[in-house]
N, C-alpha and C positions, 0 to 999 in steps of 0.2 A: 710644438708651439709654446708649452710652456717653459720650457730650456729657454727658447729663442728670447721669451719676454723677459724669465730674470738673470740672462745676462746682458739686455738690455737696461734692466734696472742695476745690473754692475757697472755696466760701463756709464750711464748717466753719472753715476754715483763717483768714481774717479774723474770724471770729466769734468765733477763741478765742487770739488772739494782738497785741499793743500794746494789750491793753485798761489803761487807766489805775485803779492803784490795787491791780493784781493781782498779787502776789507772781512773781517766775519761777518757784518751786517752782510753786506751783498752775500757772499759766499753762501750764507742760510737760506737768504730769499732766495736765488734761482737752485738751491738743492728743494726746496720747500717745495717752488712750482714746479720744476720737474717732477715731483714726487706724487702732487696732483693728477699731473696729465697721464703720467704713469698707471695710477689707479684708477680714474677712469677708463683708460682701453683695456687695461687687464683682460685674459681671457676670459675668466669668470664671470666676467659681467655678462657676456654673452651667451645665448641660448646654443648655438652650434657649436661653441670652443668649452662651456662648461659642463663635462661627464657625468656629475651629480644632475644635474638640470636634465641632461636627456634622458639619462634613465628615469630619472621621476616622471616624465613627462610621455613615456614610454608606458609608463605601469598604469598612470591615471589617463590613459585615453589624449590626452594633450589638454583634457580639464581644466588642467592645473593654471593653464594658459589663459582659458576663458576666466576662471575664478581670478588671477593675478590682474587680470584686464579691468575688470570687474572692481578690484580694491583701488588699484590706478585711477579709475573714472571717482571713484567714492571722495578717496582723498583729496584729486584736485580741489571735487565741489566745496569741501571741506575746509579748504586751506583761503580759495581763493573770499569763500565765503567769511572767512574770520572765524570758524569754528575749531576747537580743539578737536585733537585725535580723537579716533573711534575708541573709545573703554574707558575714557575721563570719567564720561559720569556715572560710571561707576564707583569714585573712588570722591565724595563731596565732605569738603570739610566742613567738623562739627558732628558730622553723622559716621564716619568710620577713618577719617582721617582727622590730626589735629583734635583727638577728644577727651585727652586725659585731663580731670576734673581741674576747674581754678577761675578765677573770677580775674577782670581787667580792672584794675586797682590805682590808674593813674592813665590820664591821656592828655596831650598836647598837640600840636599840629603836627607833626612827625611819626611819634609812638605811640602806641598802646603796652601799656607793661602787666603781664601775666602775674600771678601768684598760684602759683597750681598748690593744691590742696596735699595736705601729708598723708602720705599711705600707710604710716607707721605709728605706734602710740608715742614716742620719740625722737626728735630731731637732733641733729647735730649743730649747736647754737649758731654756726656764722651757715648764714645763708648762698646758694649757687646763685648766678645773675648772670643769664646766657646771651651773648651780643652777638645777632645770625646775622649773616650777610646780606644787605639789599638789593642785595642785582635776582635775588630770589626769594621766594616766601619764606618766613619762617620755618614752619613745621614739618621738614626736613627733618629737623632733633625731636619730632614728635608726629611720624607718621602713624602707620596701625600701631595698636595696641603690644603687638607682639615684637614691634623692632623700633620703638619711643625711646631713643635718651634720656629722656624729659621724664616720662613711666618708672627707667630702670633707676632714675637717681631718687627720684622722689621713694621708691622700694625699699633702696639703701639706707633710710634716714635723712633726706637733706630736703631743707626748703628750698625750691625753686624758682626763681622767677628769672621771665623769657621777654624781651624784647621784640615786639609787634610792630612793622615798621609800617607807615604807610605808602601806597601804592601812590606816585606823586603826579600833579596833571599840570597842565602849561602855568598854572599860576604860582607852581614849586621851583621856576625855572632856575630863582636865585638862590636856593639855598644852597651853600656850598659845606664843604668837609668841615668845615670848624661846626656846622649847624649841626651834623651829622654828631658831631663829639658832644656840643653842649646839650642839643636837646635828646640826645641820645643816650649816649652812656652814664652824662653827670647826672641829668634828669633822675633818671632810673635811679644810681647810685644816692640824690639826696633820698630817692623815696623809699626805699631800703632802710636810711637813716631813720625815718619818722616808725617804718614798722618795727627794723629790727635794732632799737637802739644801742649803742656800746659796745656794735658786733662787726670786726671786719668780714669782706665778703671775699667769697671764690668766686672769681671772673673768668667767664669762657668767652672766648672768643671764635667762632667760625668763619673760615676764609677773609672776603670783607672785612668782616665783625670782626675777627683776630690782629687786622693791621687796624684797625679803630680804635682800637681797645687797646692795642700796643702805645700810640699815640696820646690817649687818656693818660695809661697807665705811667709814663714818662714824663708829661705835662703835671701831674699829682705827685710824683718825686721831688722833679725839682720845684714844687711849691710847699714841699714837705707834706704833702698829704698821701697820711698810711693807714686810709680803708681798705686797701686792698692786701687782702688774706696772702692768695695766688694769684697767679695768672695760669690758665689755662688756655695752649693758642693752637687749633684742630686746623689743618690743613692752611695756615695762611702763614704770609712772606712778611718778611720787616725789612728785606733787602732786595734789590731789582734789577738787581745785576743778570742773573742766570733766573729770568722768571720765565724761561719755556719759547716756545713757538708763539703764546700772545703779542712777545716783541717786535715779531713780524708787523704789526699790525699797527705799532707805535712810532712813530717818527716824525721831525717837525714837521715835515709837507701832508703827511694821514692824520697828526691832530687839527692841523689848521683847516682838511676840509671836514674832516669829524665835527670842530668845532661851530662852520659855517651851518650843515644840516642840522647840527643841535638849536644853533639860535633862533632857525626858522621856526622849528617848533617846538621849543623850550625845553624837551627831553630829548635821549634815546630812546626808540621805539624796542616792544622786545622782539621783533623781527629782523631789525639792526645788528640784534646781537647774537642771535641764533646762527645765522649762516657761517660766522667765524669760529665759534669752536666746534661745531661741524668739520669743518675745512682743518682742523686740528687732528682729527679722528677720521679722517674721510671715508675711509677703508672702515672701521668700525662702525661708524655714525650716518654713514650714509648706504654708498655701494652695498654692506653684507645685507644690509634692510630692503636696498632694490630687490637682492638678488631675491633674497628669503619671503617677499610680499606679492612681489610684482610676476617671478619666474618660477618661483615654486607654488605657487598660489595658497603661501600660508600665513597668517599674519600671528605675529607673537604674540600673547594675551597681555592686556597691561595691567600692570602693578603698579603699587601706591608709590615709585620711588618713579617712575614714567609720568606717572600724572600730574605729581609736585614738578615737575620738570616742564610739562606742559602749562603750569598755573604761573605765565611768569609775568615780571615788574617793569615799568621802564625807571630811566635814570635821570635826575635834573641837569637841567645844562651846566649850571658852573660846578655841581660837585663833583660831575662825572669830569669835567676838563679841569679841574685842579688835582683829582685822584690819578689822571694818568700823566698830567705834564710834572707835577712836585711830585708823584713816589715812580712813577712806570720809566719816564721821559729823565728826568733828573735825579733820580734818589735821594731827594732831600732828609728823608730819613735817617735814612740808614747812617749820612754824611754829614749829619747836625747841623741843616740848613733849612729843617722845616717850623716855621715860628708858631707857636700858639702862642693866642695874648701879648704879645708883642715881643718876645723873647723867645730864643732857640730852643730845643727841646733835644735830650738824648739819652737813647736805651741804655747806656752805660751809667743814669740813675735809679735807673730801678733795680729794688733790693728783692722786694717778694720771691718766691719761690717761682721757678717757671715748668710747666710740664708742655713740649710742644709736639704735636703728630703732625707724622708728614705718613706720606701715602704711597707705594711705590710706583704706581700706575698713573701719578697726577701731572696729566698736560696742562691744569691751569697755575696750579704751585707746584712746581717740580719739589722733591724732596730735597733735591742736595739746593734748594732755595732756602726750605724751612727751615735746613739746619744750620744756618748762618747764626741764628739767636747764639749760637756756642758763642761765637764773634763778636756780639755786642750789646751784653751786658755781662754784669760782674756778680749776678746772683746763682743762685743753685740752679741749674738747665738739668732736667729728664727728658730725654728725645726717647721717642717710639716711633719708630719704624713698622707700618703694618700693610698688608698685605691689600691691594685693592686699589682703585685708583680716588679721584677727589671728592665723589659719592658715596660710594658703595663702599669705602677704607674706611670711612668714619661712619656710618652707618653700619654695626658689626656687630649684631647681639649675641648675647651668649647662647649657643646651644646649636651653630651655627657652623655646617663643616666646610672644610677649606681654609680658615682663614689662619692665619702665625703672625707673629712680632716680633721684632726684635728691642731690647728699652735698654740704656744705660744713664748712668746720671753722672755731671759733671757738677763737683763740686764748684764753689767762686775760689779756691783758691787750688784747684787740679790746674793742669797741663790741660790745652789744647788738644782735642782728637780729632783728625779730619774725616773727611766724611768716608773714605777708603777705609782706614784701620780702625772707625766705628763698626762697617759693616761686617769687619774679621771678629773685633773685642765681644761686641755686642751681643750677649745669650739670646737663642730664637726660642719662641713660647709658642703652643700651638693653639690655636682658640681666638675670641676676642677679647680685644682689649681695654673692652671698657672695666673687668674686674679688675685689673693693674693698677688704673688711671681714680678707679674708686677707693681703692687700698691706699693709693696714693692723697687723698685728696682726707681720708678719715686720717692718715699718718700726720695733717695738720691742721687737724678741727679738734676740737674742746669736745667732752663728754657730753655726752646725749642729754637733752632736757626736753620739755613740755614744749609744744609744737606753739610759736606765734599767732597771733590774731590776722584773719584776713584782712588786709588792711588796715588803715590806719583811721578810723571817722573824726577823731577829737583833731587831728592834724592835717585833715582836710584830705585822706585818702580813701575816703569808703568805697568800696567795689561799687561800678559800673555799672558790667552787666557781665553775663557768665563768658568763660571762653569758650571761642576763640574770641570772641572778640568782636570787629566792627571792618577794624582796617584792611586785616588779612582776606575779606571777602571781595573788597576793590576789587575791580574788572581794570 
């Protein structure tokens, strides 16, 4: 039976791919849904065709069956009721997630902006400023204790500060991407100015936050403004060309009615947006979970990188319909057709340094999307390649087995290396790569000095209230 299935899955697979004449949009879409229907009949999924399942079910009496039935009834209740998975509350932010020491130091209708506290009797003068993607919580770069970005830099010597975005309700319907940039990034960046004066910053950028912050950082070029130390961009795209199986998903007639359910009620729900990159992972993200919950009657324990995933955002209506039709739908980007302030903007003015991580397992940024920055700008580009997919590749602490990378650096005035004879040139390191990325980042900061004031009082920044914060607790 299983012979039968994946030569089924062969023959789908030639039936709906080099056909002559056939678009590659189409051509992906019905290799994409065959690939669906596929994985759901799969034998596995079933109790009589999957061998692990009866033997288990053989040893535990058929148990296993009742107990899977059992989790099946829970989670419905669970789901239909609007409540998070079972083992969430376990994991509450402020109390063991999201709790590395810092006070909120500035707030506007949009953000909260962190200053996490120095771990060190010395800092490295220019400041981190971490831009995390909205379509999720922040503290993703600052889970437990033991697997914190946010912890491991602040260890290293460097002032931190995190960008706390708000959780947006129908009356955020119109803020669009420029709000996203001004009251976002620049925001944060003047407040920086008042703390840490005459000090350019290291800018990270994750996912989202990495194409935002690309945007910023090009917009600030060509105005001539050079606070910006680095750039750092963790798992995100500045090109949209080859941005994965999402594409699927993008097209004029799926934005226009994307667009219609957004206006009814002023966001993306984050329900909207779960079922799709599900449907990216199907076999992963869904079916292994049937099998493993529901048939073998065991449920996996959750972890703080499960539960951040569970704690999620919705999206405003026009920023979310500007970010997919100007970068997804048209790549204005990439093609210097996207205007801030009333004038184009493009990555081939930015000078800073760039260090960029792609992931190899990432269905939401494919790698060889990340590494297009080779392509479009003229500054120093460090690509790392590491091990993992869009989560779990940047989330990579030290002391952590499994994980490798590979890192090379292209001068602005090297030769082109494409993404093929990167991954020949490219030395592989075994470990994680945030020790690299940190070596990296001390190789262009200034000598260590006496750690900044929190906040700024005389300039109208005085701390808040402690983190996390206010915003990140949004429901």
């Amino acid at each position: 039976m299983y012979q039968a299935f994946l030569l089924n899955q062969q023959w789908w697979d030639n039936a709906t791919t080099g056909i002559r004449g056939v678009t590659k949009q189409h051509e992906n879409m019905v290799q994409f849904v065959s690939r669906q229907v596929l994985d759901m009949v799969s034998p596995s999924n079933f109790l009589l065709t999957n061998p692990e399942v009866l033997r288990h079910t053989v040893s535990k009496g058929g148990m296993n069956l009742v107990s899977g039935f059992q989790k099946l009834i829970e989670d419905w209740d669970r789901r239909v009721s609007g409540k998070k998975p079972i083992g969430t509350e376990n994991f509450v932010v402020g109390r063991n997630v999201a709790v590395t020491p810092g006070k909120v130091i500035y707030r506007n209708r949009l953000i909260e902006l962190i200053q996490y506290a120095p771990a060190t009797d010395k800092v490295r003068p220019e400041p981190v400023l971490i831009v995390p993607a909205w379509i999720m919580k922040y503290y993703i770069l600052d889970l437990s204790p033991q697997n914190s970005l946010v912890k491991y830099l602040t260890q290293q010597g460097f002032t931190v500060f995190m960008i706390s975005w708000k959780n947006p309700s129908p009356e955020d319907r119109d803020l669009g991407l420029d709000d996203y940039r001004t009251l976002g990034v620049m925001a944060a960046l003047d407040t920086l100015r008042a703390i840490v004066p005459n000090q350019k910053v290291h800018t990270v950028g994750y996912c989202l936050g990495g194409t935002l912050l690309s945007i910023a950082a090009a917009a600030m070029a060509r105005d001539s403004d050079d606070r910006l130390k680095s750039i750092t961009l963790l798992a995100a795209q500045t090109d949209f060309t080859e941005a994965g199986e999402l594409m699927l998903f993008i097209n004029e007639s799926q934005l226009a009615f994307l667009e219609d359910m957004m206006w009814e009620q002023g966001f993306l729900d984050t329900t909207q947006m779960a079922g799709a990159f599900q449907m990216l992972r199907s076999h992963d993200l869904f079916w292994s979970g049937m099998i493993r919950e529901y048939l073998m009657g065991e449920r996996a324990p959750m972890i703080d990188l499960m539960a951040w995933n569970a704690d999620t955002t919705r999206l405003p209506y026009r920023m979310h319909s500007e970010y997919l039709r100007r970068l997804f739908l048209n790549n204005d980007l990439a093609e210097g057709r996207l205007i801030v302030e009333g004038k184009p903007i493009a990555l081939t003015d930015i000078r800073a340094p760039i260090f960029t991580v792609g992931t190899v397992g990432d269905h939401v940024a494919p790698w060889r999307s990340t590494y297009k920055i080779n392509l479009q700008t003229e500054a120093d580009v460090t690509y790392l390649l590491t091990s993992g997919g869009h989560n779990a590749g940047v989330i990579s602490e030290p002391g952590h087995d499994g994980h490798s990378f590979q890192v090379m650096t292209k001068k602005s005035d090297n030769y082109y290396v494409d993404p093929d004879a990167y991954l020949e040139a490219a030395p592989r390191k075994d470990g994680s790569w945030w020790p690299e990325w940190v070596a990296w980042l001390e190789e262009h900061s200034g000598a260590a000095s006496t750690p900044p004031s929190t906040g700024a009082a005389a300039a109208g920044y005085a701390p808040l209230c402690a983190a996390p914060g206010t915003y990140v607790l949004q429901e």
